[in-house]
MARFIPA-649520 format. One record per residue (C-alpha): residue in one letter; x, y, z. Coordinates in steps of 0.001 Angstrom, whole numbers, padded with zeros to 6 digits, always signed. Example, Ala and Ser with C-alpha at 12.3 -4.5 7.8 and 13.67 -1.06 7.14 Angstrom:
<rs>
a+012300-004500+007800;s+013670-001060+007140;
</rs>
This chain:
<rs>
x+010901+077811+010271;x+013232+078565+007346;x+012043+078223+004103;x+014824+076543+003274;x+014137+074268+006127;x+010796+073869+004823;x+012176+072762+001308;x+014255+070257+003026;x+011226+068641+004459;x+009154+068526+001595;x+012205+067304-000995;x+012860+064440+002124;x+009005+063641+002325;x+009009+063540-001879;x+012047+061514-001508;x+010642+058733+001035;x+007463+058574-000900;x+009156+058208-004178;x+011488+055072-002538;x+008387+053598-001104;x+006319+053742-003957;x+009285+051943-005857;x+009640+049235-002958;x+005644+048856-003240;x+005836+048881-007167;x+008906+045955-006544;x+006723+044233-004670;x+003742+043871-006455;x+005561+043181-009194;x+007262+040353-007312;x+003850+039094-006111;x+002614+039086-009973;x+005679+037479-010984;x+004799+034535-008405;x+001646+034210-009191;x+002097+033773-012698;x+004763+030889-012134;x+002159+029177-009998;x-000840+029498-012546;x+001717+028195-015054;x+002820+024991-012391;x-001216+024186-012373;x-001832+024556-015787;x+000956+022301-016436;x-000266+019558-013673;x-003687+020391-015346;x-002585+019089-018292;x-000943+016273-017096;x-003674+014804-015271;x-005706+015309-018660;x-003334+013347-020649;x-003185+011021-017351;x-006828+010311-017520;x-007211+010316-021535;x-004649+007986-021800;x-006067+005772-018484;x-009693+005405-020298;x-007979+004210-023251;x-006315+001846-021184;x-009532+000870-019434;x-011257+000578-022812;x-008597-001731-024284;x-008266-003929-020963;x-012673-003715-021078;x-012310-005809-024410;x-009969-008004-023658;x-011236-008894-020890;x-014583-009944-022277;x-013723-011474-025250;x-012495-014889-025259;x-010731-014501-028457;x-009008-011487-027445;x-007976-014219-024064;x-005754-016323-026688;x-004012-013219-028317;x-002483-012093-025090;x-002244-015273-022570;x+001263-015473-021824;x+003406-017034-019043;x+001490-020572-019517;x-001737-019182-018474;x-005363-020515-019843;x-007268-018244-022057;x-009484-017956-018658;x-007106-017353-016634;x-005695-014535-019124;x-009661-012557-018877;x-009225-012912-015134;x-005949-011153-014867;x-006990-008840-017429;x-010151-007989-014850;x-008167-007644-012026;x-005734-005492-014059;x-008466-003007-014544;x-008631-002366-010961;x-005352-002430-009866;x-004990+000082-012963;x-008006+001995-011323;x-006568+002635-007975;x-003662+003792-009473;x-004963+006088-011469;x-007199+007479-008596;x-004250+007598-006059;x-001607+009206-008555;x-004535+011965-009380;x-004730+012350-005416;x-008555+011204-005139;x-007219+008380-002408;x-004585+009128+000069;x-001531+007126+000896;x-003784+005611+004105;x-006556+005038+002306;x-004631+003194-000529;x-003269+000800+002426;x-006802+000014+002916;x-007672-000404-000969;x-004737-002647-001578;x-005089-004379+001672;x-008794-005254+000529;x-007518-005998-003013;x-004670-008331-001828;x-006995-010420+000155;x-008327-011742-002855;x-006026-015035-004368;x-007040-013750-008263;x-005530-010520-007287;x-001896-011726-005592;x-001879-014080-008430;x-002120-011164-010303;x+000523-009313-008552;x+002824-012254-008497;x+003131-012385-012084;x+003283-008077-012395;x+005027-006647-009945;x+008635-007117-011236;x+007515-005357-014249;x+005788-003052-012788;x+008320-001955-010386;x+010587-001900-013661;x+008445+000573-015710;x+007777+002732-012651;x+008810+006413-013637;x+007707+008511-010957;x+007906+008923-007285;x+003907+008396-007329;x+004298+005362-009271;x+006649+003832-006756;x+005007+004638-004113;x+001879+002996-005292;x+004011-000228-005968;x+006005+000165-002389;x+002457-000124-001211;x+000732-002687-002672;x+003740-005171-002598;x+003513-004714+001152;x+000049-005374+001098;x+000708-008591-001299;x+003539-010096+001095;x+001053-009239+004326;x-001700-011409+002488;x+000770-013857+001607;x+002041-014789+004616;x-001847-014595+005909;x-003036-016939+003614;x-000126-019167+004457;x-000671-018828+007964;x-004832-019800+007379;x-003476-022578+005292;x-001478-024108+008206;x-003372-023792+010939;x-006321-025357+008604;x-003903-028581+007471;x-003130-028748+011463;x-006846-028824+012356;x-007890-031284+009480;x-004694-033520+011349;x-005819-032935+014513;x-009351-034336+013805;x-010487-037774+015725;x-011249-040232+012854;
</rs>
């Protein structure tokens, strides 16, 4: 072998080992670069759930006091409901707030909230509740979480709905159908 053959090599083996180590360095840096973005995406949902939940037990706090405070009933009855009546929605507001909150954070799943809000809607203080609500709701819904949640339990409310209305009947038809 020439020696000049044998420089060849060696510059072409420098060469390819110098690209590579470029391509390797590109990359890493690449990889870095991705996992930085990604720390940054969590930190930020991080801190939104933080604010999420700060702001939720200040919520649950508020709705806590009005809810047992008969007083606190008169301030914010509205829509021709009794001071009672007001603490009762107020109640069921704090769970229907609750789910939310645990669904949007992901502690529930979308099946499981079908259960949740199928168990809340079969309670008449809750569809009252939701009767009253769920325009407004649905109004100040700002994410695709939040609308889900709504898509959901208004589902739920029109299933339990037509249940109880269906109970209702067939209870009136027995009560007619009763030998006096």
């Amino acid at each position: 072998m020439k020696i000049s053959t044998a420089i060849l090599i060696t510059a072409g083996t420098v060469a390819f080992g110098i690209l590579d180590a470029g391509r390797r360095h590109r990359e890493t840096a690449e990889r870095a670069e991705r996992h930085h973005q990604e720390v940054e995406e969590l930190a930020a949902l991080h801190h939104g759930q933080r604010l999420e939940l700060g702001t939720a037990k200040m919520h649950q706090t508020l709705l806590n006091v009005i809810a047992n405070d008969p007083e606190q009933w008169a301030i914010w009855t509205r829509n021709g409901l009794s001071p009672e009546q007001c603490g009762q929605m107020v109640k069921v507001n704090q769970q229907i707030s609750l789910t939310q909150l645990r669904f949007s954070l992901g502690q529930i799943t979308l099946p499981e909230l079908h259960v949740q809000a199928r168990s809340l809607m079969e309670r008449k203080a809750v569809r009252d509740f939701w009767a009253v609500t769920r325009d407004f709701r649905s109004r100040e819904t700002q994410n695709e979480t939040t609308r889900r949640f709504i898509t959901v339990l208004d589902g739920e409310y029109t299933a339990a709905c037509l249940k109880a209305e269906a109970e209702a009947e067939a209870e009136a038809e027995a009560e007619n159908n009763v030998p006096a």
